[in-house]
VOLOLO-441334 format. One record per residue: residue in one letter; y, x, z of N, C-alpha, C in turn; residue number from 1. Coordinates in Angstrom, 1 decimal, decimal comma, padded with zeros to 4 digits. Layout:
residues N
("A"; (Y; X; Z); (Y; X; Z); (Y; X; Z); NUM)
...
end
This chain:
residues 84
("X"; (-026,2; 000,3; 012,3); (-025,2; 001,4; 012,6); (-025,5; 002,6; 011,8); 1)
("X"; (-026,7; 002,9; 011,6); (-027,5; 003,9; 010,7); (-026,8; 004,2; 009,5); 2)
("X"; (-026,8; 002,7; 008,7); (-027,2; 002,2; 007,3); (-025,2; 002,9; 007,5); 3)
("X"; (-024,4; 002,2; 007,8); (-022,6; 002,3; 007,8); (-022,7; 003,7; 008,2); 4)
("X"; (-022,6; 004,7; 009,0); (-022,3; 005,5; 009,1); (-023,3; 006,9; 008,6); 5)
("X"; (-024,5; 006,5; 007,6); (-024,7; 007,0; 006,3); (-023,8; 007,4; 004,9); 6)
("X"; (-023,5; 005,6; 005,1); (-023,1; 005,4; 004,2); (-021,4; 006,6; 004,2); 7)
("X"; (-020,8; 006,6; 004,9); (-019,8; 007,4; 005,1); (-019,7; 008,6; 005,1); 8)
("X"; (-020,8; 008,8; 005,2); (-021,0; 010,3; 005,2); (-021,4; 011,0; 003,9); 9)
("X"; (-022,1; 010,7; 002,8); (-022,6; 010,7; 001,6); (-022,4; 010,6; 000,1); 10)
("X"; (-022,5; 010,4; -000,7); (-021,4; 010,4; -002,3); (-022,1; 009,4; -002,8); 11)
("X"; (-021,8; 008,6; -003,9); (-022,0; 007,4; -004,5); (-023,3; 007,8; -004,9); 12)
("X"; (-023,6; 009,0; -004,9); (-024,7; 009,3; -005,8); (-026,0; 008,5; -005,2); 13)
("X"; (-026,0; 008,1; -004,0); (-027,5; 008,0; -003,2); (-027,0; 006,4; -002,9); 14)
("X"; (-027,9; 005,9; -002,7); (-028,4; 004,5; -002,3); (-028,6; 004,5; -000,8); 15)
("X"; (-028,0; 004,0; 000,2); (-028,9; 003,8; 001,3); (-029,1; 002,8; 001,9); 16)
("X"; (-030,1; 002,2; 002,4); (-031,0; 001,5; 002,6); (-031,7; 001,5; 003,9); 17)
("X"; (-030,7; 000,1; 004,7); (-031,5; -000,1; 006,2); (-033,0; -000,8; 006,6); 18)
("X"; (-034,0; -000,7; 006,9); (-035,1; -001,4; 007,3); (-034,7; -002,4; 008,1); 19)
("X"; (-034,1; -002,3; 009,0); (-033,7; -003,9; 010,2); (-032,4; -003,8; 009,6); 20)
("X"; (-032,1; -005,6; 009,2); (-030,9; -005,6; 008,8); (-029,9; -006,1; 009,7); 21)
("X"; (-028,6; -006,1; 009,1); (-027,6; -005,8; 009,7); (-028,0; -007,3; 011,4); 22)
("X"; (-027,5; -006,9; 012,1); (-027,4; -008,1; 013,6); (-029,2; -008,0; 013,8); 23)
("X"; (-030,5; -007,8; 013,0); (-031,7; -007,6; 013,4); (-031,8; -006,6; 014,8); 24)
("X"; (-032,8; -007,1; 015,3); (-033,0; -006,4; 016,8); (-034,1; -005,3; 016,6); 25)
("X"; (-034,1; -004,1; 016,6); (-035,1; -003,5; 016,1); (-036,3; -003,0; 017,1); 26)
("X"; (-036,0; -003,6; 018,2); (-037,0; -003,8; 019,3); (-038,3; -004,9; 018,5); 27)
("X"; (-037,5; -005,9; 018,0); (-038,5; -007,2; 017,8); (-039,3; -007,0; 016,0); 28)
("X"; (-038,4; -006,6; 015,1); (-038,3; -006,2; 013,8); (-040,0; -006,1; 013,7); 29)
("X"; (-040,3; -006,6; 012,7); (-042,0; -006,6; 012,0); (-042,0; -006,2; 010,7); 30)
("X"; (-042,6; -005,2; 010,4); (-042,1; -004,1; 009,7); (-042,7; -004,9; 008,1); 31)
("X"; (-042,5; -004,8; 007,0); (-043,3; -005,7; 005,8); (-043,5; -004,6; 004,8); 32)
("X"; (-044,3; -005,2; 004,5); (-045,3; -004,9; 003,0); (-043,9; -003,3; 002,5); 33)
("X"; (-042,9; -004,3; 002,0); (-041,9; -004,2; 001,3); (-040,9; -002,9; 001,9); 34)
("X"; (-041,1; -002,6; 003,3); (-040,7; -001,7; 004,0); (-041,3; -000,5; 003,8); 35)
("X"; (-042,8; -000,4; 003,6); (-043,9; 000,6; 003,6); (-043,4; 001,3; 002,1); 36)
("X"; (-043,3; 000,5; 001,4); (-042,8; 000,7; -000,4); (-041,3; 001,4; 000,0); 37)
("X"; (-040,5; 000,6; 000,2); (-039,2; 001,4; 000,4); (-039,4; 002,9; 001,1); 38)
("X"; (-040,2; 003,0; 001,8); (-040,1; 004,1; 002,9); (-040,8; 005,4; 001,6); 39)
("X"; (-041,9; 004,8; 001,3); (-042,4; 005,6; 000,2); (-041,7; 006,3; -000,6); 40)
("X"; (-040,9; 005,6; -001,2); (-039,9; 005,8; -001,9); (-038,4; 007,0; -001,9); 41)
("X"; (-038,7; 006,9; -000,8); (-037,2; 007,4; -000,1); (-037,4; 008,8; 000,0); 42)
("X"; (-036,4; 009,5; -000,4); (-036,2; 011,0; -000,5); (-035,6; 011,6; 001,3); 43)
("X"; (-035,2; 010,4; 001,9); (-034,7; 010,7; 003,2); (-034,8; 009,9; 003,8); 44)
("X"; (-035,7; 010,3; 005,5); (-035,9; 008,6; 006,7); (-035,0; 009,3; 007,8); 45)
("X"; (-034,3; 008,1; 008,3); (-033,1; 008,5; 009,4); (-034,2; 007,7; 010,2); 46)
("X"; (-034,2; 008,4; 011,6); (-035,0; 007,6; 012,2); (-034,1; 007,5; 013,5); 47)
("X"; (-033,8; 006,4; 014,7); (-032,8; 006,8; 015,7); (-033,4; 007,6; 016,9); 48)
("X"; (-034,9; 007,4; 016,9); (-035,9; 008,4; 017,8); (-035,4; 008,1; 019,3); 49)
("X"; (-034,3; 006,9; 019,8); (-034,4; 006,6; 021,2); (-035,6; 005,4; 021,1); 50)
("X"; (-036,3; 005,0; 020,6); (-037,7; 004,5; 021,4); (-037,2; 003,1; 020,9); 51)
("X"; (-036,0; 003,0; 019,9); (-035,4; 001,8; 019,4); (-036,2; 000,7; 018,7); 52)
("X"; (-036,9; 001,9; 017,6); (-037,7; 001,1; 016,4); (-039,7; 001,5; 016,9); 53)
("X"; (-039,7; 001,2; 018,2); (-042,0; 001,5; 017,9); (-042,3; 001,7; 017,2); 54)
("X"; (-042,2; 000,8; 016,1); (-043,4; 001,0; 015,6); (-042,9; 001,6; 013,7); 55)
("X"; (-041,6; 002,3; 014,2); (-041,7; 003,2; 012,7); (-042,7; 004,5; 012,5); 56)
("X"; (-042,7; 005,0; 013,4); (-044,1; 006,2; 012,7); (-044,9; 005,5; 012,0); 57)
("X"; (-045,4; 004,5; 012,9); (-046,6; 004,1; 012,1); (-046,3; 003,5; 010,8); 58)
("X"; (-045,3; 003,4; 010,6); (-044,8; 003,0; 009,2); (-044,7; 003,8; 008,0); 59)
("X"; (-044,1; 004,8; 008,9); (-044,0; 005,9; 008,2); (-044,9; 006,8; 007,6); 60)
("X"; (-046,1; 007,0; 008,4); (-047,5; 007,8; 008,1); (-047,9; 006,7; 006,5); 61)
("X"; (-048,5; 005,4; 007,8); (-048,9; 004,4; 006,4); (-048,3; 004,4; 005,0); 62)
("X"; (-046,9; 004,7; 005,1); (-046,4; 004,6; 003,9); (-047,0; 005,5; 003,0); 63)
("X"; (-047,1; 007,0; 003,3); (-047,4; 008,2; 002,7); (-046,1; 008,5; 002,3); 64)
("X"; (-044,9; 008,9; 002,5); (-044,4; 009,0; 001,8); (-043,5; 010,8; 002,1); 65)
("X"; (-043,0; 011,2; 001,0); (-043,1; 012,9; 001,1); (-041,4; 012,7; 001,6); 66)
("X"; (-040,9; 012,2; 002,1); (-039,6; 012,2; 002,4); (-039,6; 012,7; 003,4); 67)
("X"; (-038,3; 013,7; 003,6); (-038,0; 014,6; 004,9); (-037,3; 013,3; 005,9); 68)
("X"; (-037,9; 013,6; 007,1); (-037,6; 012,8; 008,3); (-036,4; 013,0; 008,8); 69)
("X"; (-035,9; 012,6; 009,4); (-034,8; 013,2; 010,4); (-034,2; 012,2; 011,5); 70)
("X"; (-035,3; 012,5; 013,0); (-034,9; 012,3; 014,1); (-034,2; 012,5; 014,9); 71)
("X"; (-033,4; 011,5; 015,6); (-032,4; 012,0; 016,8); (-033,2; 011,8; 017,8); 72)
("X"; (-033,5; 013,5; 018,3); (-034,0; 013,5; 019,8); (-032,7; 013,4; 020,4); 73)
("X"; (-032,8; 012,8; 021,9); (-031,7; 012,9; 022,7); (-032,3; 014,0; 024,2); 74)
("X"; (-031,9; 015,1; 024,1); (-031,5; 016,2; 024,8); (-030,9; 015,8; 026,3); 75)
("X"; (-030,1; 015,6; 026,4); (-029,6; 014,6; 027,6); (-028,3; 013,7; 027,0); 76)
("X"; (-027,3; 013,5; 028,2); (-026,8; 012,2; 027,8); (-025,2; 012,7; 027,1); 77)
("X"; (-025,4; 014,0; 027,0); (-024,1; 014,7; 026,1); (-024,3; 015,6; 024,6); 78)
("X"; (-025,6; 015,8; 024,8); (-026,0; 016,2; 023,6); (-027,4; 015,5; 022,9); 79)
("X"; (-027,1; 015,2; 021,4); (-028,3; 015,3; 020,4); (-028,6; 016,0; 019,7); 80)
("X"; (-029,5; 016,5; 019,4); (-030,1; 017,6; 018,1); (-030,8; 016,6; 017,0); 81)
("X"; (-030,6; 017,0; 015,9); (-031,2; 016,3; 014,9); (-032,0; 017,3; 014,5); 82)
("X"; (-033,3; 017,1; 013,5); (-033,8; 017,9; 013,5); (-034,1; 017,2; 012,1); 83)
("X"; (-034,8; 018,5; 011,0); (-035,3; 018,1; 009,4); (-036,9; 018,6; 009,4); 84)
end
């Protein structure tokens, strides 16, 4: 849901790139070698921050990578704040 409504938002210029793919459960999702590298890589991590994906921080630190984060805290059940 990330990866599509990125995508729509954005200009051809950028690439975007889901970690769980499309129908994957990202409750169960095991994060790979290949994910750490992508993440590194990435100039921007969308993260969905409801408690969807565990074990991305830890992916994300591991990775090292200098990319600005951007979490959806959920505030209550009418509003979200994104934060950079």
């Amino acid at each position: 849901m990330f990866e599509d409504m990125t995508e729509n938002l954005i200009t051809d210029e950028f690439t975007v790139q889901s970690i769980v793919p499309v129908g994957g459960d990202p409750h169960k999702y095991k994060a790979k070698p290949s994910d750490a590298r992508n993440v590194q890589q990435a100039d921007l991590v969308l993260v969905n921050g409801l408690t969807f994906e565990g074990w991305i921080t830890e992916l994300i630190e591991n990775s090292g990578t200098k990319a600005k984060i951007v979490t959806n805290h959920r505030r209550n059940r009418c509003h979200r704040k994104f934060t950079i």
